[in-house]
Every structure is written in structure tokens, then in C-alpha cells.
N, C-alpha and C positions, 0 to 999 in steps of 0.2 A: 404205740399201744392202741390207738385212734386204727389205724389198718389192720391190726390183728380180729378187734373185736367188728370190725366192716367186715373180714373174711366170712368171720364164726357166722355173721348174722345170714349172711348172703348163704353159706352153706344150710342153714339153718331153713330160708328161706325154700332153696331148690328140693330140699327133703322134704317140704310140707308140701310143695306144688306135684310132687312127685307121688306124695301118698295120696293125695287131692284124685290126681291121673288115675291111679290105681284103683283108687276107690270107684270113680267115674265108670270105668273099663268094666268092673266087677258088674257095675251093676248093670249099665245100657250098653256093654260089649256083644251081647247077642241083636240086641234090637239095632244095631250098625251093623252088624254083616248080614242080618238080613236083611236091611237096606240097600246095601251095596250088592247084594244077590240078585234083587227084585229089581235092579238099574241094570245089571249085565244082561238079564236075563231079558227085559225090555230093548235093549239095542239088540241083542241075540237077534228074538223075536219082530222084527221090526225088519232087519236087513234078510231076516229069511222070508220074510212076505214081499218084502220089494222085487227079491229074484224072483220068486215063485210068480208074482204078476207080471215082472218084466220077458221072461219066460214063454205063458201064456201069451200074451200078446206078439209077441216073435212068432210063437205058431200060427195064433188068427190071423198076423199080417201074410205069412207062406201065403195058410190056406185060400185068405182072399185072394192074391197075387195066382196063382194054379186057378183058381176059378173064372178071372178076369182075362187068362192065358185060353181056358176052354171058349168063354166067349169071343175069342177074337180068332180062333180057330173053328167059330162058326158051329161049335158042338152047345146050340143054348140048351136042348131039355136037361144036360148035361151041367151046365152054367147053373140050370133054376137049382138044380139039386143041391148042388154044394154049397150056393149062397144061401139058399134053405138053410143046412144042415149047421154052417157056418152061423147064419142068425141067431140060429138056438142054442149055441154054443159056447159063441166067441164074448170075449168083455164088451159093455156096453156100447163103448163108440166102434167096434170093428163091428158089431154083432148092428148096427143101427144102417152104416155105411154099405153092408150086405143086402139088409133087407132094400134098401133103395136100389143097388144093384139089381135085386133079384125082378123088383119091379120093373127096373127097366130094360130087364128081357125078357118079361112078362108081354109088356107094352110092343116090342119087336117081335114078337109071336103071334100079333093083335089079341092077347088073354086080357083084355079091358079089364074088365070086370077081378079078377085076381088082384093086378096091378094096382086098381084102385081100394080092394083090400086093405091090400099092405100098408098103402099110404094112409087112407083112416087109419089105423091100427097107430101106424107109427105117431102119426098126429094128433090122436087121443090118449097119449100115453102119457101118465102123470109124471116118468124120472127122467123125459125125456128132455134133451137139452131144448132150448125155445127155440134158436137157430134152426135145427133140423125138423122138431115140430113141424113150422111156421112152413118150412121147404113143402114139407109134405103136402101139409093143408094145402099150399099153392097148386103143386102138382093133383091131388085130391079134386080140386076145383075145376083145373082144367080141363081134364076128363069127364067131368061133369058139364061142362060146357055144350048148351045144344040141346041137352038130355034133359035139365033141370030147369023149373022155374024159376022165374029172378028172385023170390023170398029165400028159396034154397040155396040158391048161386051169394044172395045176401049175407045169411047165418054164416057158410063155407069162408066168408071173408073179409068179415068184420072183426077177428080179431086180428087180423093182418096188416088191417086201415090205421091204426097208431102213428101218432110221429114218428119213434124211434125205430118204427120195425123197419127193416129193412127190404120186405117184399112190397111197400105199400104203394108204388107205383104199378106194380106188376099185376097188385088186386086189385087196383083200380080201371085198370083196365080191361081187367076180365071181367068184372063188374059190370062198365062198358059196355063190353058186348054182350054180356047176358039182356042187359036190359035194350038192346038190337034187336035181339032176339025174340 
């Protein structure tokens, strides 16, 4: 008698947890699938942006590689152009690596003055990684070398004088000879 009425209860039981479910369902059934929508819809969207950039990036690297191909083919006005075109264009670290390119067949063309454009530019730029910054500023200075007073040749590379940077031997002794100079 003892397991009959154990069945009843337990059957009894699963019917309540079951109208419980149903009731649940009735009511926050929509607000879960569109939950479950807006999560699909998030990795959707997620994996179509990573191709879409990985993509991108596949081109900028061609088009640099074609461009790097011109320079070594000795066709530079040809080189400045595409690494131009490619700066303005490409995602931020191809579009960075270009413009340093394009500088330095600026600088083989002797276009100083362009050359060291680019490099301020690149080294005053606020989304700019510090690493390549810092490069610039370096190279910036160099070319200033000679031409600049040592207050100027100072300002150009004091932020590169830090412990942690890693050009601060290199400013230092441009430093150096400015003040040779």
C-alpha cells in the first residue's frame, strides 16, 4: 500500500513540475528565443567581421608585397604611389608599415623633406602603436640632424630617453651629436 500511494504522490508530483514548465514557457517562452536569437545572431555577426577583416588584411598584405616588388625593381615613383595609396587604405598596422615604406623611398629619391613628413605624422599620431611612434620620432630626428638646434634635436627625443623605451640608446646618441654640433 506504502508504494502504491509513493507512485500516486511522485506521479502527482511530475504533473505539478510539468504545469510549473508550462506555465514558465507561457510566460518567458518568447523572451528565451529571443535570447537565443540575439546569441546566434552575435556569433553570426562576430565570425562575419573576423573574415571580413582577415580578408582585408590578405589584400593589404598582396598589395604591400606588389609594392615592395616595384621597389626592388627599381620603379620608386611607382613604389611611393602604391605605398601612398595603400596607407590610406590598408588596416592600421599595414596602412603604418606602408607609410614607413613609402618614407623610405622618399628618403632614396633624396625627398627629405616629404620623408620627414610622414615620419612626424606617423609619430604624432594619437592611435598610433608607441613602438612604431617612437621608430618614427627616431628616424624624424635623424634627419633633423645637422639642420636643428640642440633644443629642437632635445624636444624630438626626450620622449624616447625613458628607461623602458627601447630606442634610448639610439636618442642618446643622436642627442650626442647634436649637441657636437
Amino acid at each position: 500500500m506504502v508504494d502504491q500511494n509513493d507512485a500516486v504522490f511522485r506521479e502527482l508530483e511530475d504533473e505539478m513540475r510539468r504545469e510549473r514548465l508550462a506555465a514558465l514557457g507561457k510566460r518567458y517562452g518568447i523572451y528565451i528565443a529571443l535570447v537565443a536569437i540575439a546569441i546566434v545572431a552575435a556569433v553570426a555577426g562576430s565570425q562575419i567581421w573576423q573574415n571580413w577583416s582577415q580578408s582585408r588584411a590578405e589584400a593589404a598584405g598582396d598589395d604591400y608585397t606588389a609594392a615592395i616588388a616595384l621597389i626592388e625593381a627599381g620603379k620608386m615613383d611607382e613604389a611611393a604611389q602604391a605605398l601612398d595609396g595603400l596607407a590610406e587604405t590598408a588596416p592600421s598596422g599595414f596602412a603604418t608599415l606602408a607609410s614607413l615604406s613609402e618614407a623610405g623611398v622618399l628618403l632614396k629619391q633624396n625627398k627629405r623633406a616629404e620623408a620627414l613628413a610622414i615620419f612626424d605624422r606617423i609619430a604624432e599620431e594619437p592611435s598610433q602603436d608607441p613602438l612604431l611612434s617612437n621608430l618614427a620620432r627616431l628616424q624624424a630626428a635623424s634627419l633633423k640632424l645637422g639642420e636643428a638646434d640642440f633644443t629642437e634635436m632635445e624636444n624630438r627625443l626626450k620622449p624616447l630617453m625613458g628607461e623602458q623605451s627601447p630606442w634610448r640608446f639610439r636618442a642618446s646618441e643622436l642627442l650626442a651629436n647634436a649637441a657636437l654640433e
